[in-house]
C-alpha positions in Angstrom: 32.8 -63.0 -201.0 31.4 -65.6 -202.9 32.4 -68.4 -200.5 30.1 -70.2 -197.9 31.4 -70.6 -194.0 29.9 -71.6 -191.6 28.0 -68.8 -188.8 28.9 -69.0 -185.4 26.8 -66.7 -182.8 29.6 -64.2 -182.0 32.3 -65.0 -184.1 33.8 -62.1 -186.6 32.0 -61.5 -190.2 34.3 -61.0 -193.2 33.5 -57.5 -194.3 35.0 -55.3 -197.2 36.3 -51.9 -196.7 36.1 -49.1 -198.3 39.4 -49.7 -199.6 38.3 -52.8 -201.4 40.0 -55.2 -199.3 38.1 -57.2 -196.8 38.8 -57.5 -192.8 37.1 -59.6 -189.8 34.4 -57.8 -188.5 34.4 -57.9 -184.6 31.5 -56.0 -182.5 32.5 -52.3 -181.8 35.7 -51.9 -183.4 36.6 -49.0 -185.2 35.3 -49.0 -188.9 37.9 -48.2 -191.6 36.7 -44.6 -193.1 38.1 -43.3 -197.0 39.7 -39.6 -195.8 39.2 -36.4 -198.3 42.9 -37.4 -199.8 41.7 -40.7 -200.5 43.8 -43.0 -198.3 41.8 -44.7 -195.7 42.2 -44.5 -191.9 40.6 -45.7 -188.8 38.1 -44.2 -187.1 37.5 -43.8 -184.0 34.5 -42.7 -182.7 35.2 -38.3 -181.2 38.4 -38.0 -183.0 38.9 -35.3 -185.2 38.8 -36.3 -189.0 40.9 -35.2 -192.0 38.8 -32.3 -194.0 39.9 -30.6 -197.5 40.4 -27.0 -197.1 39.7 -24.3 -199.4 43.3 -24.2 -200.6 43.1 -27.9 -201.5 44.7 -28.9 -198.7 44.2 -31.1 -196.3 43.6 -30.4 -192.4 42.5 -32.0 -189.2 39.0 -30.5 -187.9 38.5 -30.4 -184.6 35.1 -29.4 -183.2 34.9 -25.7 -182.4 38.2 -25.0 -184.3 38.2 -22.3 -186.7 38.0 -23.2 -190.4 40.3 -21.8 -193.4 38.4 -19.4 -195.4 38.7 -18.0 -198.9 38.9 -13.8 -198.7 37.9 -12.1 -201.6 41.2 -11.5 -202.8 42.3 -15.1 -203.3 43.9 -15.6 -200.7 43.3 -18.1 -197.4 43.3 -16.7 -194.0 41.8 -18.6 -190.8 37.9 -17.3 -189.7 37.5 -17.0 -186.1 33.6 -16.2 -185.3 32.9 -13.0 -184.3 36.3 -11.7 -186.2 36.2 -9.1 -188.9 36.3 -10.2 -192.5 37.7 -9.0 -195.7 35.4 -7.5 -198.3 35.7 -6.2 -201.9 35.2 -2.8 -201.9 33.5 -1.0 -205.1 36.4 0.5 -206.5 38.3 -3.0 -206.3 40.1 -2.9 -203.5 40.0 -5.1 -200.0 39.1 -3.9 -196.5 39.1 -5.3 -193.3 34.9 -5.0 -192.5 33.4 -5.5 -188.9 30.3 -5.2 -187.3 30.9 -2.2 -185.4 31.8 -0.3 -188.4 29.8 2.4 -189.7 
């Protein structure tokens, strides 16, 4: 920051965030992250973080959760693996598609 202090083996570091502001560093605490909406949180190592979904909103991923897609129509609906999905047909219309489907 511009200053000079004095380093003691151990002792907290003056770091800035991503915020702008600066904090005391201490050993394995949790690091202040920017989130997709643009306010900062902290993180903690495992946790789920905030993601922006196709809508423009925003969500909490978890691992292994299914994610908010964007179907051909415009619209959002939640993708599960393995689910059917909804595809354009060629006279402009939606269907609902699946593998099985001849």
């Amino acid at each position: 920051n511009g200053s000079t202090s004095t380093a003691v083996s151990g002792a907290p570091s003056l770091i800035k965030l991503v915020d702008g502001s600066t904090t005391s560093a201490v050993r394995e605490a949790p690091p202040l992250v920017k989130l997709v909406d643009g306010s900062t949180s902290t993180a903690v190592r495992g946790a789920p973080s905030l993601i922006k979904l196709v809508d423009g909103s925003t969500s909490t991923a978890v691992t292994g959760a299914p994610s908010l897609i964007k179907l051909v129509d415009g619209s959002t609906a939640t993708a599960v693996r393995g689910a059917p999905s909804l595809v354009k047909l060629v006279d402009g219309s939606t269907a609902t598609t699946s593998l099985s489907t001849t």
